[in-house]
C-alpha positions in Angstrom: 0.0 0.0 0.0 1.5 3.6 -1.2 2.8 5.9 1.6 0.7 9.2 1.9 1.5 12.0 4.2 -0.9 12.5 6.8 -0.7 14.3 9.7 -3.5 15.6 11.4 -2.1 17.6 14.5 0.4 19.6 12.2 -1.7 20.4 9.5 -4.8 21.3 11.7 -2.5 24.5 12.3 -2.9 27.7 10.0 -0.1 28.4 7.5 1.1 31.2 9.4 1.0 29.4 12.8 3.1 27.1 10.9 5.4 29.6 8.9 5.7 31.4 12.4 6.2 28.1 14.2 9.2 27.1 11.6 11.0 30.1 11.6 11.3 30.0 15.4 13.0 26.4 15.2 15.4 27.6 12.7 16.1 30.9 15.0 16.4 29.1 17.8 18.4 26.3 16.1 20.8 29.4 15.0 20.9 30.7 18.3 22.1 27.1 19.7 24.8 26.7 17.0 25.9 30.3 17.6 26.7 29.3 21.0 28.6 25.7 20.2 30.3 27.5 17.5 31.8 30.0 19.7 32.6 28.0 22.3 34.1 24.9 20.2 35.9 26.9 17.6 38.2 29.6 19.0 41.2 29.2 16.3 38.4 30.6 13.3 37.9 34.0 12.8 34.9 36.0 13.2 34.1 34.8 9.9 34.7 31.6 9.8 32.6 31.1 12.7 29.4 32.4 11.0 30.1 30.4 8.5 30.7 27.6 10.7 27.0 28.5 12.4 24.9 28.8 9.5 25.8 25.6 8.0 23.3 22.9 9.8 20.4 25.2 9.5 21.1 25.9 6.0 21.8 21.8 5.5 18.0 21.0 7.4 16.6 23.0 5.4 17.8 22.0 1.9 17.4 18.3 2.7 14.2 18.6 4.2 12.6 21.1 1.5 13.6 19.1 -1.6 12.6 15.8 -0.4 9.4 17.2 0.8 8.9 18.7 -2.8 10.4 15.2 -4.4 7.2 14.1 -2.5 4.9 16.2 -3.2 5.6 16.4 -7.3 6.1 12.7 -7.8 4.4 11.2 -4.8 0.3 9.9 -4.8 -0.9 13.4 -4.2 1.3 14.9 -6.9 -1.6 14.8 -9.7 -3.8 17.2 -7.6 -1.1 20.2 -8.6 -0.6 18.7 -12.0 -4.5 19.2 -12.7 -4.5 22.6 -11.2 -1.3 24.7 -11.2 -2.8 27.7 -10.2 -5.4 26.6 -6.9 -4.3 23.7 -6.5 -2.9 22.4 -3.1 -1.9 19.2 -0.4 -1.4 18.4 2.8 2.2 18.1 1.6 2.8 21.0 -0.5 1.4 22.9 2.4 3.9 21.7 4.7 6.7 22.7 2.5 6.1 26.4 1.7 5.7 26.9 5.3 8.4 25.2 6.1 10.6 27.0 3.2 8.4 30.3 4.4 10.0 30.2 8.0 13.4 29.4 6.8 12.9 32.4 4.2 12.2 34.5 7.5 15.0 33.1 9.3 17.3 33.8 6.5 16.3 37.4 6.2 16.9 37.9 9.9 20.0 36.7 9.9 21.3 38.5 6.8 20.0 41.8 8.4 21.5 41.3 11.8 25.4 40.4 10.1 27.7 43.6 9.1 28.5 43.9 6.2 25.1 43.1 4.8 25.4 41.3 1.1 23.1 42.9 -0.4 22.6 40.2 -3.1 21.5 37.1 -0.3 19.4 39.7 1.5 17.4 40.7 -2.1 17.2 37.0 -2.4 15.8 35.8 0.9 13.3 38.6 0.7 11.9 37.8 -2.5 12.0 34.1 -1.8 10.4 34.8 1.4 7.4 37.2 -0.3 7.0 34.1 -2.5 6.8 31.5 -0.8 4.0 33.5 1.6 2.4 34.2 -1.5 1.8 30.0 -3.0 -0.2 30.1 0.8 -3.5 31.2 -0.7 -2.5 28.5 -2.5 -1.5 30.2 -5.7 1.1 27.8 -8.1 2.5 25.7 -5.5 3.0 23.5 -8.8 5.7 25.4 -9.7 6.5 26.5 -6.4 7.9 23.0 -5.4 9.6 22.7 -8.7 11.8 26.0 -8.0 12.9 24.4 -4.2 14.5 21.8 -6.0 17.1 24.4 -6.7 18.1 24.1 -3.2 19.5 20.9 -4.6 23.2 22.3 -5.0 23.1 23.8 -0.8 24.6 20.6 0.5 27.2 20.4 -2.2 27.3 23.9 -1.5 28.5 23.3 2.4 30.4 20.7 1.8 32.6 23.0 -0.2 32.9 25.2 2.5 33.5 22.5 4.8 36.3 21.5 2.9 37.5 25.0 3.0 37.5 25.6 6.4 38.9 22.8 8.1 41.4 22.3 5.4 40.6 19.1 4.1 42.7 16.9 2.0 43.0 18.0 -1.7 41.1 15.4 -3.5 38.5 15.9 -0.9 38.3 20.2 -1.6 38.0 18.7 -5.3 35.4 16.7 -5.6 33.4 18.9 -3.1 34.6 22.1 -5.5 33.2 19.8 -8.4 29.5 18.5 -7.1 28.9 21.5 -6.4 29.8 23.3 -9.7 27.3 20.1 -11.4 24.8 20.4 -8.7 24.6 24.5 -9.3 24.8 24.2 -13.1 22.3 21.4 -12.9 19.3 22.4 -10.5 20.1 26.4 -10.9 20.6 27.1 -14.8 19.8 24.0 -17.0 16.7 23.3 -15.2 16.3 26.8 -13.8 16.0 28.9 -16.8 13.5 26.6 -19.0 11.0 27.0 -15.6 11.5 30.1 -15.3 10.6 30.6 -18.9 7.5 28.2 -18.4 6.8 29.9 -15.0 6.8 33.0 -16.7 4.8 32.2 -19.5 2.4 30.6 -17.6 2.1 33.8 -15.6 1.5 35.9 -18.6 -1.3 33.4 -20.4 -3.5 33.9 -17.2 -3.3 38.1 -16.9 -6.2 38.2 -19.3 -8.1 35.6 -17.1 -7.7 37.7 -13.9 -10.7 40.5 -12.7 -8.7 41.8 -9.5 -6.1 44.3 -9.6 -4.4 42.3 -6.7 -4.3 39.3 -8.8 -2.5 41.1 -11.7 0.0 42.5 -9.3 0.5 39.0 -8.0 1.4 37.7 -11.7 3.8 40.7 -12.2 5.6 40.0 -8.8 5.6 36.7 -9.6 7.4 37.0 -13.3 10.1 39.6 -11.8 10.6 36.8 -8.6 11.2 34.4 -11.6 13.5 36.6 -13.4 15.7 38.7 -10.7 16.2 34.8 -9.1 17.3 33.4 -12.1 19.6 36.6 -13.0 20.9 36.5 -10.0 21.5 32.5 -10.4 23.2 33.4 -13.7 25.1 36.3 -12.0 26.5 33.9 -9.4 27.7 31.1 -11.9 29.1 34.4 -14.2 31.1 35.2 -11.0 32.4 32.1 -10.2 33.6 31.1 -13.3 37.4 29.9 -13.3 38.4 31.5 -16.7 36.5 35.1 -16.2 39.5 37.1 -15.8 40.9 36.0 -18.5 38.0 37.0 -20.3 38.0 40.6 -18.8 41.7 41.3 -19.8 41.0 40.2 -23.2 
């Protein structure tokens, strides 16, 4: 007999007693590792040791989110989105847009409250966070599960920066340096930019269909979300890319 997600007592809750509820675990998760951080790893800098902090929230979420969204696209329930992209909603695409919700929350406290504030993470957990409120309605939690898969490269991500700052051995800071240039390329840009163009597309096919003025301004968020996230995807890969100097002095 198939698996299905049920869980009465957690679903019973609104989505923003959940959203709230979520991004109080990760703040006080955060608040925890702060502390171990501090006390366990003296010989980092300042730094380092946010790094160091931010990682197992970061890691939670990422695991958590996309096999939620795995779930919830290919799992029994998944043809109730598939039949309704823009209304349409489970118990288990619920879940995960409050859960991503309070991590977007999380995340924008804690870029806020760090000097200097990168200006570029901050635009992103805003926008992520807007978003991801915005599929509670429901409104296109179709898409809105596809576009957490990009959260597919994080662990490759820290594991890069796990191998950077404890100095692991070579072939280790290689391969981690390597998944996550595949992971990012993968989930990010080859998958990212044909959803975003389908996302966006979609969007625009349904402006004609919509009576509210709230509604339309809902489709134009939505379509600049899509774009400024996947420009800002591009921007990082563009940024990153081992043979970019070279390109600028030529």
């Amino acid at each position: 007999m198939a698996f299905r997600f049920n869980s009465e007592a957690i679903l019973a809750a609104s989505p923003t007693q959940l959203t709230v509820s979520f991004a109080c675990f990760f703040i006080c998760l955060q608040l925890v590792c702060n502390k171990v951080v501090e006390n366990n790893c003296q010989a980092f800098d300042t730094q380092q040791k946010r790094r160091i902090s931010l990682l197992p929230t970061s890691q939670i979420h990422a695991i958590l989110a996309c096999g939620l969204a795995i779930y919830g696209i290919y799992g029994p329930d998944g043809y109730v989105l598939a039949q309704d992209p823009v209304n349409g909603t489970t118990d288990i695409s619920k879940l995960v847009m409050t859960f991503s919700t309070g991590y977007f929350l999380y995340d924008f406290w804690v870029i806020s409250t760090f000097s200097p504030v990168d200006y570029k993470f901050l635009l992103h957990a805003i926008v992520c966070g807007i978003c991801s409120w915005l599929t509670q309605a429901p409104f296109c939690q179709y898409y809105a599960l596809r576009y957490l898969l990009f959260e597919l490269s994080t662990p490759f991500l820290n594991m890069m920066h796990v191998s950077n700052l404890f100095e692991k051995a070579h072939t280790f800071k290689k391969i981690a340096k390597a998944s996550f240039a595949i992971s990012f390329v993968s989930c990010r840009i080859l998958y990212g930019i044909p959803l975003c163009i389908d996302f966006c597309t979609f969007c625009w096919s349904r402006m004609g269909k919509v009576e509210s003025a709230v509604g339309l301004y809902v489709l134009y968020f939505s379509i600049f979300a899509s774009v400024s996230m996947t420009m800002l995807n591009v921007s990082w890969l563009w940024s990153n890319l081992p043979f970019r100097n070279k390109i600028k002095q030529v």
